[in-house]
One Martini backbone bead per residue (centre of mass of N, CA, C, O) as a GRO file, in nm:
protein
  228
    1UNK     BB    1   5.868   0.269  -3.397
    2UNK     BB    2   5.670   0.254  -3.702
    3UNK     BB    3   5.488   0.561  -3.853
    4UNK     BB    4   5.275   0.725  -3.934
    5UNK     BB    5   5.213   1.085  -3.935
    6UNK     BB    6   4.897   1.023  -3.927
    7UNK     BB    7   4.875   0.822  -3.695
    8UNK     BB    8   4.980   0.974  -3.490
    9UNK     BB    9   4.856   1.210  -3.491
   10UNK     BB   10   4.529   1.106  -3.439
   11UNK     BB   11   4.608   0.987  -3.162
   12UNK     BB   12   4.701   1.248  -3.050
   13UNK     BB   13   4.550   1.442  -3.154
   14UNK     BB   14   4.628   1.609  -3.438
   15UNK     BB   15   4.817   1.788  -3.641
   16UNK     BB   16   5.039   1.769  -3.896
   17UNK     BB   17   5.155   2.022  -3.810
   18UNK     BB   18   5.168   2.008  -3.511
   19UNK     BB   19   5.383   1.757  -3.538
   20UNK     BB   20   5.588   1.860  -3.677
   21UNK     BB   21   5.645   2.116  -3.517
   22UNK     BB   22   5.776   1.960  -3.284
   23UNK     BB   23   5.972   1.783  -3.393
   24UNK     BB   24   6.161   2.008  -3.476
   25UNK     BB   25   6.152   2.108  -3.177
   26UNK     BB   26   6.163   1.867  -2.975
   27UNK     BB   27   5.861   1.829  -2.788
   28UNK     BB   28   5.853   1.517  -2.930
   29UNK     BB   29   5.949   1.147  -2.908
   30UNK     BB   30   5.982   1.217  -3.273
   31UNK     BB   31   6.127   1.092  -3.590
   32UNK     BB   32   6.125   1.221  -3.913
   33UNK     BB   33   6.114   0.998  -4.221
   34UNK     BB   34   5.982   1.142  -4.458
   35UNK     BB   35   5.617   1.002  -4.369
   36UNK     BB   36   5.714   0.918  -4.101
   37UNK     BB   37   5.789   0.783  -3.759
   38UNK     BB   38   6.018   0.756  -3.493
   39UNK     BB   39   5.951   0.522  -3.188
   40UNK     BB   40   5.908   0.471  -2.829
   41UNK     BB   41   5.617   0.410  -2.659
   42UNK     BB   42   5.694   0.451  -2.380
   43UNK     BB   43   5.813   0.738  -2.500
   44UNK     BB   44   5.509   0.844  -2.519
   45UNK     BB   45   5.354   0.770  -2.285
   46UNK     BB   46   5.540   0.981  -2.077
   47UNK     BB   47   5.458   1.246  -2.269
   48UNK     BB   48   5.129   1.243  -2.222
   49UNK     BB   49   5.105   1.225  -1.937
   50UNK     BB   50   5.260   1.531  -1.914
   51UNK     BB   51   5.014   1.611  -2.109
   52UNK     BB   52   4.762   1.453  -2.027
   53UNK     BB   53   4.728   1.228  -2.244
   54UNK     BB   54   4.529   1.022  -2.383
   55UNK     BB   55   4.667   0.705  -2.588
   56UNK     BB   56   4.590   0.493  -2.798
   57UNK     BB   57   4.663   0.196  -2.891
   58UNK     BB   58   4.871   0.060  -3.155
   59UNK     BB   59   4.742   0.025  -3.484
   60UNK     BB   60   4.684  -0.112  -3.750
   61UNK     BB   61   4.525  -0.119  -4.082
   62UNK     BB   62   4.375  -0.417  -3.974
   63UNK     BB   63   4.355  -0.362  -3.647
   64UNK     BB   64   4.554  -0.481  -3.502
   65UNK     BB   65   4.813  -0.505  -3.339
   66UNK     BB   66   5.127  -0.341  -3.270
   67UNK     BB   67   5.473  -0.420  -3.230
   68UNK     BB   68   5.647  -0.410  -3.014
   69UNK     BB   69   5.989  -0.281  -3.062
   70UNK     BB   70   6.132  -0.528  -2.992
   71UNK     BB   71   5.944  -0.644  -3.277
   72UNK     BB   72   6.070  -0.561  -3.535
   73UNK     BB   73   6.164  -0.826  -3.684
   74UNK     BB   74   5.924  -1.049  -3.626
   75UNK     BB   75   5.705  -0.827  -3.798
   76UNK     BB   76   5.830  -0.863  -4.065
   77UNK     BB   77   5.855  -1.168  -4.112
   78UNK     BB   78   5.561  -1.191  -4.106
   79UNK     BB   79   5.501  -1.029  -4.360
   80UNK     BB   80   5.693  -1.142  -4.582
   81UNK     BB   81   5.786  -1.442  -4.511
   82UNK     BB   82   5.802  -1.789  -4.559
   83UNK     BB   83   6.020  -1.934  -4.824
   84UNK     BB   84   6.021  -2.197  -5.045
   85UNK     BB   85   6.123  -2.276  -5.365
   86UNK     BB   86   6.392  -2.115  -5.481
   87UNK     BB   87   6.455  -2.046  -5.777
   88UNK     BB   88   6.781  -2.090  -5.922
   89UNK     BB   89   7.164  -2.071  -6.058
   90UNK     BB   90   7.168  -1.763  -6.010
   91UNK     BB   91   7.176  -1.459  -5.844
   92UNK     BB   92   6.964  -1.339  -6.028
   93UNK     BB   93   6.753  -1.580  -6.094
   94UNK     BB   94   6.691  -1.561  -5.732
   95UNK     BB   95   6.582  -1.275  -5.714
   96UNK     BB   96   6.353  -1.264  -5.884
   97UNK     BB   97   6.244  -1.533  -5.725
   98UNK     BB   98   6.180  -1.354  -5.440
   99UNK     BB   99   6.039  -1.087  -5.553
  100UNK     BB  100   5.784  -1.276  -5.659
  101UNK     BB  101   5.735  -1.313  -5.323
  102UNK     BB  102   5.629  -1.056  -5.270
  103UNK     BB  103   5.383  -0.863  -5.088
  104UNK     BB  104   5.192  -0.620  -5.265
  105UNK     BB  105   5.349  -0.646  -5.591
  106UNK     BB  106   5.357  -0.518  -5.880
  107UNK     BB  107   5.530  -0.597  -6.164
  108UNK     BB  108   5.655  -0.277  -6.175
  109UNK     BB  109   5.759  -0.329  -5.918
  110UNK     BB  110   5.915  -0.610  -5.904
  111UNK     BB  111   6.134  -0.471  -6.128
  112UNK     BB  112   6.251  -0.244  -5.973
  113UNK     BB  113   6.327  -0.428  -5.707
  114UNK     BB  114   6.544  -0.575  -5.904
  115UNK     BB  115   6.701  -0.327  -6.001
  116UNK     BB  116   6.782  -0.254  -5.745
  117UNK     BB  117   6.930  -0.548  -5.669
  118UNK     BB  118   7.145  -0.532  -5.820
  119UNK     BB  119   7.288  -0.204  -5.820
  120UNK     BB  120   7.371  -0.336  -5.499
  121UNK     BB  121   7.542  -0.553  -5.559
  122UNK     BB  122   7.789  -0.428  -5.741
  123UNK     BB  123   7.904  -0.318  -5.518
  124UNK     BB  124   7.838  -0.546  -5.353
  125UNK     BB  125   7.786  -0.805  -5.126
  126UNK     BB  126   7.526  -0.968  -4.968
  127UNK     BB  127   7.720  -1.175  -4.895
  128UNK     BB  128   7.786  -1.263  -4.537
  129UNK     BB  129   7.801  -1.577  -4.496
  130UNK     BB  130   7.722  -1.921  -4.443
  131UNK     BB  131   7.488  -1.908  -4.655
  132UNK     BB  132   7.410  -1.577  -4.672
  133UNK     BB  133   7.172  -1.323  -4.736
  134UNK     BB  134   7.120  -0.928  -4.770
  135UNK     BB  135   6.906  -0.820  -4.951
  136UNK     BB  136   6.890  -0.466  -5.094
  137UNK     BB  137   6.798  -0.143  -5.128
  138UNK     BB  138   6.929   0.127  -5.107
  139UNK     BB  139   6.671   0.231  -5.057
  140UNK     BB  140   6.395   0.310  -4.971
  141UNK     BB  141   6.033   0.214  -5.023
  142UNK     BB  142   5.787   0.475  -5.077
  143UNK     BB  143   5.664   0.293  -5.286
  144UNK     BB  144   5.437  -0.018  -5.241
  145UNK     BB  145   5.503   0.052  -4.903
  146UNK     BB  146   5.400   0.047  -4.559
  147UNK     BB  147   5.592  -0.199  -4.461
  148UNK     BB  148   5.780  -0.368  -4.310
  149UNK     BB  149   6.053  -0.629  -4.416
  150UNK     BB  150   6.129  -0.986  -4.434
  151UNK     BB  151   6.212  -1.208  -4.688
  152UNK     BB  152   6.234  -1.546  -4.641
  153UNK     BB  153   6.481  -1.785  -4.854
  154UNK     BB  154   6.470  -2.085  -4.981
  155UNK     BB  155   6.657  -2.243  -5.197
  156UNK     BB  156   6.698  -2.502  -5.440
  157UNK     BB  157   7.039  -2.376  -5.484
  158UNK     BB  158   7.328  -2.308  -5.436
  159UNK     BB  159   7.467  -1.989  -5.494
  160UNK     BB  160   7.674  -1.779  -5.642
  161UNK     BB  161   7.774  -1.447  -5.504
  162UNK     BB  162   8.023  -1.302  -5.356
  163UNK     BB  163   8.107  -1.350  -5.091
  164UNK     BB  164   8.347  -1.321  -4.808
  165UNK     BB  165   8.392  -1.645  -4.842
  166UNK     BB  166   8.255  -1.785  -5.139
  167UNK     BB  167   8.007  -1.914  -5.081
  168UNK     BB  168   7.762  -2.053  -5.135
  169UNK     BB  169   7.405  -1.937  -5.150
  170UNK     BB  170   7.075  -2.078  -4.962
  171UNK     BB  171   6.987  -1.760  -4.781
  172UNK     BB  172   6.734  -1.517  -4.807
  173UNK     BB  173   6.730  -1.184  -4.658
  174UNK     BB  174   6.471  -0.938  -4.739
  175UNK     BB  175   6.465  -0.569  -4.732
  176UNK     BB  176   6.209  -0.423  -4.663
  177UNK     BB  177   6.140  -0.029  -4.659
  178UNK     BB  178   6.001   0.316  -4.590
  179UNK     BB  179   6.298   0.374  -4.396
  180UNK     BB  180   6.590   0.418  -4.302
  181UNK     BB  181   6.552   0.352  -4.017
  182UNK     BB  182   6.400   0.067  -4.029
  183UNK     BB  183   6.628  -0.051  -4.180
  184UNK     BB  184   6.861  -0.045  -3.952
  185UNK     BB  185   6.745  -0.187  -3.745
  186UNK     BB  186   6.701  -0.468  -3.903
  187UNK     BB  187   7.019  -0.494  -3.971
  188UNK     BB  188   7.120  -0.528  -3.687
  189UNK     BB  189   6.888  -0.759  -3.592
  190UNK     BB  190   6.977  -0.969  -3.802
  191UNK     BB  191   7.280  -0.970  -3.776
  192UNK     BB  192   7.315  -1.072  -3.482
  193UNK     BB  193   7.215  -1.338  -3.548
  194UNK     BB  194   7.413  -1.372  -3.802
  195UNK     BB  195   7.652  -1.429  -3.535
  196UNK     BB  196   7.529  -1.696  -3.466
  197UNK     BB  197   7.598  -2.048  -3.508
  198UNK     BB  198   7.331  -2.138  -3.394
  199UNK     BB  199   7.131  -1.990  -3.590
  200UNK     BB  200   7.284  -2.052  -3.848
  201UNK     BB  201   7.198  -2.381  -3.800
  202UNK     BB  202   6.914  -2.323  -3.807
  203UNK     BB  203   6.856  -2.243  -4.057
  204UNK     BB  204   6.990  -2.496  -4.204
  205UNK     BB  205   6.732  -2.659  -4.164
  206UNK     BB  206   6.466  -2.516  -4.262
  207UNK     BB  207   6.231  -2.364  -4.123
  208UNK     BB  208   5.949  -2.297  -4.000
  209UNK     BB  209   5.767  -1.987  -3.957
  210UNK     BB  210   5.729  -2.071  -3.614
  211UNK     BB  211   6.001  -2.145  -3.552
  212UNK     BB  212   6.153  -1.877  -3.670
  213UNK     BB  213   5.990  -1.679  -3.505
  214UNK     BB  214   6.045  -1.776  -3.222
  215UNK     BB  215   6.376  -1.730  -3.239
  216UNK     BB  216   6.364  -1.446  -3.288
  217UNK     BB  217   6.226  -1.318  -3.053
  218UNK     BB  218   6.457  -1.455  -2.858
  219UNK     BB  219   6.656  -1.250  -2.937
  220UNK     BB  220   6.486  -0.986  -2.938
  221UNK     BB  221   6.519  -1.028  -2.619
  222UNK     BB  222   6.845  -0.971  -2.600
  223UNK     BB  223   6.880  -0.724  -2.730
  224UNK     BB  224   6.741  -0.594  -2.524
  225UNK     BB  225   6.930  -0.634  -2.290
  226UNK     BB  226   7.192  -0.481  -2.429
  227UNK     BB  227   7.080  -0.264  -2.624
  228UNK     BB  228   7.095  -0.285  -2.978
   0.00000   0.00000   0.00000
């Protein structure tokens, strides 16, 4: 699970100074990126058990519950978004078009984060076959992004990527993090999925959100028993 290290403190009733000192020391099972912390609720439960410590279940900013470490890709895409009808007839021009899809980013974030999936672009493609692509930026979002997204979009024209396949790609999954670790985590459990040809073929059905999310869980149950 990702969560700020203030959040965590809190948690935890300690101080910010407190937190990063154990972590430094190895004394609890939570590690540092940036000013975020990365745990898994289980083994911290274990740890606080035996600090005698009780500690309440983990909630976002906005109230809710968040999702146990296993749904940590189905809790991105529900951030995210499932989007239809974006336009644009080549890569720069669906990019920006699905930018301006990401939701809480302003006029001047949706510039910087076009221009930095360009940049990502140049190195590589990020179509990785099958007509789907995993545009990210090179870096985590450190402003003006407090939770992981996957923003998931269906164009409405395939266009060329210079994917590995060389196929135009219809299918894009936009990743955005605010820490390096949570950014692999969702790139790996993304992947696994889209090694599949069976949900490969469900994506090109271009399923509505409620459909799509329920098979992401599924897949990401499977990865929990794999342990992937």
């Amino acid at each position: 699970m990702i969560q700020t290290l203030e959040k965590i403190a809190q948690r935890l009733n300690l101080s910010i100074d407190t937190l990063e000192r154990w972590i430094r020391q190895g004394r609890i099972p939570v590690s540092k990126t940036g000013d975020m912390g990365v745990f898994h609720e289980a083994e911290l439960n274990k740890w606080a058990a035996r600090q005698k410590k009780i500690i309440p279940a983990c909630e976002d900013p906005s109230g809710g519950v968040c999702h146990s470490p296993e749904f940590i890709l189905v809790s991105a895409m529900e951030n995210g978004g499932v989007h239809h009808g974006i336009t644009g007839t080549d890569r720069d021009s669906v990019l920006q078009a699905a930018v301006c899809r990401v939701p809480g980013l302003s006029a001047v974030q949706q510039d910087e984060l076009f221009q930095q999936l360009l940049a990502r672009e140049q190195l590589t493609s990020t179509g990785i076959g099958h007509g789907m692509a995993i545009p990210h930026p090179r870096n985590p979002l450190d402003k003006g992004l407090k939770t992981p997204m996957v923003v998931t979009c269906y164009l409405d024209n395939s266009v060329p990527f210079n994917a590995i396949d060389d196929l135009p790609v219809s299918t894009l999954f936009l990743i955005l993090s605010p820490a390096v670790a949570c950014h692999l985590s969702l790139l790996s459990r993304l992947s696994f999925c889209l090694r599949d040809s069976e949900f490969i073929s469900f994506v090109k059905t271009r399923p509505l959100a409620d459909a799509l999310l329920a098979c992401i869980r599924t897949k990401e149950a499977q990865i929990e028993k794999k342990g992937v």
